[in-house]
C-alpha positions as a LaTeX table, in Angstrom:
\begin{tabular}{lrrr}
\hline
Residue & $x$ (\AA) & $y$ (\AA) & $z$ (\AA) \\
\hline
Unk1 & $-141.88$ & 278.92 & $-2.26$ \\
Unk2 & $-141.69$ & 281.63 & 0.93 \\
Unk3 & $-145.62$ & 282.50 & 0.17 \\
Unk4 & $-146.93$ & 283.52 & 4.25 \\
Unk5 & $-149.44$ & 281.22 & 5.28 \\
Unk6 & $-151.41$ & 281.54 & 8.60 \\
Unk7 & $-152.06$ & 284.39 & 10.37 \\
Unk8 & $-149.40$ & 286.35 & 8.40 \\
Unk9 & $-151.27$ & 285.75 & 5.24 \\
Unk10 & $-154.51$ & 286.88 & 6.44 \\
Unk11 & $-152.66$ & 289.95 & 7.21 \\
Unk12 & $-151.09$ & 289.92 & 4.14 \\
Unk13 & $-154.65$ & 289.87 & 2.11 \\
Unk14 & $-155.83$ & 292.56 & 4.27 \\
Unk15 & $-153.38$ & 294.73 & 3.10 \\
Unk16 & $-153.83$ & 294.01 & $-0.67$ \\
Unk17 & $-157.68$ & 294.36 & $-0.02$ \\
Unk18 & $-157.11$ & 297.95 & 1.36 \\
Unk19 & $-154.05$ & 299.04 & $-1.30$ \\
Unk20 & $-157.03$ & 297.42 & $-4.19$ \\
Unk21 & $-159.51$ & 299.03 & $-2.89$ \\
Unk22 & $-158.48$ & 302.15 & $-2.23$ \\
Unk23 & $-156.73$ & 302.28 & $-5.70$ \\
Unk24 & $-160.14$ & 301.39 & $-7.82$ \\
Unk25 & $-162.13$ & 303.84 & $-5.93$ \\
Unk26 & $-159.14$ & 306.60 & $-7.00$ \\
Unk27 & $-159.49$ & 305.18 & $-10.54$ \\
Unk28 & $-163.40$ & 305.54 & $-10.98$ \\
Unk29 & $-162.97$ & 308.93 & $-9.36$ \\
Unk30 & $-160.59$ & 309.85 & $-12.36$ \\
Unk31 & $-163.01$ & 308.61 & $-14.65$ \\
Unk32 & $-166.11$ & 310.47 & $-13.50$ \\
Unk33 & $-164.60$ & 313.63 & $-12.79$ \\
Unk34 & $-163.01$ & 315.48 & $-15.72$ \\
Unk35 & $-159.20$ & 315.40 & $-15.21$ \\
Unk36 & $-156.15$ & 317.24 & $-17.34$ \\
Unk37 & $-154.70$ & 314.88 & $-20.00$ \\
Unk38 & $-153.47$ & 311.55 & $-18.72$ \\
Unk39 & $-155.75$ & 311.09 & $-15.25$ \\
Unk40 & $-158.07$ & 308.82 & $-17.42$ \\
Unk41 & $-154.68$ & 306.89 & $-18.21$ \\
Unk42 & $-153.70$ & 306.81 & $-14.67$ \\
Unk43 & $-157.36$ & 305.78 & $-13.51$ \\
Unk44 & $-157.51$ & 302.89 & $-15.81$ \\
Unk45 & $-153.87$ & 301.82 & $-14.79$ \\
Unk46 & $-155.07$ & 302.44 & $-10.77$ \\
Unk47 & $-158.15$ & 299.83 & $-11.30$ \\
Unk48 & $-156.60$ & 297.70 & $-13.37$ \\
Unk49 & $-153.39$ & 297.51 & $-10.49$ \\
Unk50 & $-155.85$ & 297.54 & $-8.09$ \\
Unk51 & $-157.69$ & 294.49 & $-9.48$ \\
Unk52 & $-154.39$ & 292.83 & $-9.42$ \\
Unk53 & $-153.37$ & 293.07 & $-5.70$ \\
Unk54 & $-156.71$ & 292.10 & $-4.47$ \\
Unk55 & $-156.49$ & 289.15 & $-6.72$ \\
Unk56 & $-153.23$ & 288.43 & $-5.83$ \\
Unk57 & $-151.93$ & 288.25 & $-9.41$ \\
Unk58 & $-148.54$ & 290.07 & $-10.31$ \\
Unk59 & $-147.70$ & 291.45 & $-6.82$ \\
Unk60 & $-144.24$ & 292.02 & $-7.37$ \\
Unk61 & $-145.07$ & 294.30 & $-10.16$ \\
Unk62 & $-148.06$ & 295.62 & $-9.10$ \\
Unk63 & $-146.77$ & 296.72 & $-5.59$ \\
Unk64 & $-144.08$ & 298.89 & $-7.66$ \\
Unk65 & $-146.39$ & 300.21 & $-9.75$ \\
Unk66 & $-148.48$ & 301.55 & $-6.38$ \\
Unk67 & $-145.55$ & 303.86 & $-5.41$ \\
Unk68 & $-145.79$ & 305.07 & $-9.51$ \\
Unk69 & $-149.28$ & 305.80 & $-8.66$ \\
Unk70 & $-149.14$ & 307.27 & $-5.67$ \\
Unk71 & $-146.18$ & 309.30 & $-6.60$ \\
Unk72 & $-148.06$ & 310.33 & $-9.66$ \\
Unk73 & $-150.90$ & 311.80 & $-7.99$ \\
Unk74 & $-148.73$ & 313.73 & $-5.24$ \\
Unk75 & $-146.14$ & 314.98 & $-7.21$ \\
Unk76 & $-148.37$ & 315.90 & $-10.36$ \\
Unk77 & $-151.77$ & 315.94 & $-8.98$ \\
Unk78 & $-150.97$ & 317.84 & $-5.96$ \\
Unk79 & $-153.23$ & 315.58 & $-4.01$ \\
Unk80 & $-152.68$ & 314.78 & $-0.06$ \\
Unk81 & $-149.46$ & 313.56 & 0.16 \\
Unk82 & $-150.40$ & 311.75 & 3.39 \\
Unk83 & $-152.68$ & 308.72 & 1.86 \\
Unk84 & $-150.23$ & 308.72 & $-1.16$ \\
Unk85 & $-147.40$ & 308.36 & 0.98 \\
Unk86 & $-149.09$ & 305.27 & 3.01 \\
Unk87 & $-150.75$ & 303.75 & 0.14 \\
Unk88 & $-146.81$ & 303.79 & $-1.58$ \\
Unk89 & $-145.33$ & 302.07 & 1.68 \\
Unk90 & $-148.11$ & 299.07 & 1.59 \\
Unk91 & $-147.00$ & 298.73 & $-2.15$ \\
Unk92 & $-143.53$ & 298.51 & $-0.99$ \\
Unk93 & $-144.42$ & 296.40 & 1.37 \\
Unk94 & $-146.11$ & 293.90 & $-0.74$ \\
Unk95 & $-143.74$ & 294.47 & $-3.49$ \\
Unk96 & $-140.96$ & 293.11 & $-1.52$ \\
Unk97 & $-143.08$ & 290.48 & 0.76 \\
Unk98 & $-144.96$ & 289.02 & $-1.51$ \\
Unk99 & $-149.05$ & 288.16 & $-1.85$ \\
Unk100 & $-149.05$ & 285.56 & 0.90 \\
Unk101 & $-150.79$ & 282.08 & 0.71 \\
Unk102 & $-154.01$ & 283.38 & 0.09 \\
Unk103 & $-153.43$ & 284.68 & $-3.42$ \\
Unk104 & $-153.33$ & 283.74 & $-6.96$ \\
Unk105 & $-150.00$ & 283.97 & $-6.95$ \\
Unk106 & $-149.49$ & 281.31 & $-4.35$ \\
Unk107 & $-151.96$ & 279.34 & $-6.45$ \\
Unk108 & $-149.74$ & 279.42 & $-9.55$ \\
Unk109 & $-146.27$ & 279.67 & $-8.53$ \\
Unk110 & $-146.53$ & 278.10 & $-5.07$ \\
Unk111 & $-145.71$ & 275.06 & $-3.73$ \\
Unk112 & $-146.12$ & 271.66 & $-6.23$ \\
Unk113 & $-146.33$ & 268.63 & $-5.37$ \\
Unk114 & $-144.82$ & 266.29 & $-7.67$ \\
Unk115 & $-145.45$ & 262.35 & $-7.62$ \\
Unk116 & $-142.80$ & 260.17 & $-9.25$ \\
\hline
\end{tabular}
């Protein structure tokens, strides 16, 4: 297992804290607020992917699915491009790093200790 631990990791949760974050509070906004067909779609995806990364759970796939997202809402949604485009990047980046130690992820698939 390559999961960060240490200072690295602590970095690591603090960017899957800010990605999850930011990406529930643009999901409950798309609920509240009546969108054209599909936001409520894309909301419930955004919390849901957002619950993920601060968990920890499914990073690889829910980093991608962060540049979907924010692609989404710039390209059809014709929102700022300039949080989409940085919220995309720290899904890229956690997409390709990984959770770090302080995840489920590390949790589940990390190291094992096996006694023979």
């Amino acid at each position: 297992s390559s999961f960060a631990r240490g200072w690295p990791a602590i970095g690591l949760l603090l960017l899957r804290l800010v990605a999850g974050g930011s990406l529930i509070m643009d999901g409950v906004e798309k609920w509240r607020v009546a969108q054209p067909m599909g936001a409520p779609l894309a909301g419930l995806l955004a919390m849901v992917d957002g619950v993920l990364l601060i968990t920890g759970l499914g990073t690889p796939i829910a980093g991608p699915v962060v540049i979907v997202l924010s692609a989404w809402g710039i390209l059809v949604q014709h929102q700022d491009p300039h949080p989409g485009i940085l919220l995309a990047a720290i899904g890229a980046a956690l997409g390709l790093v990984g959770p770090g130690a302080l995840s489920l992820d590390a949790r589940l698939f990390g190291w094992k200790k096996l006694d023979l």
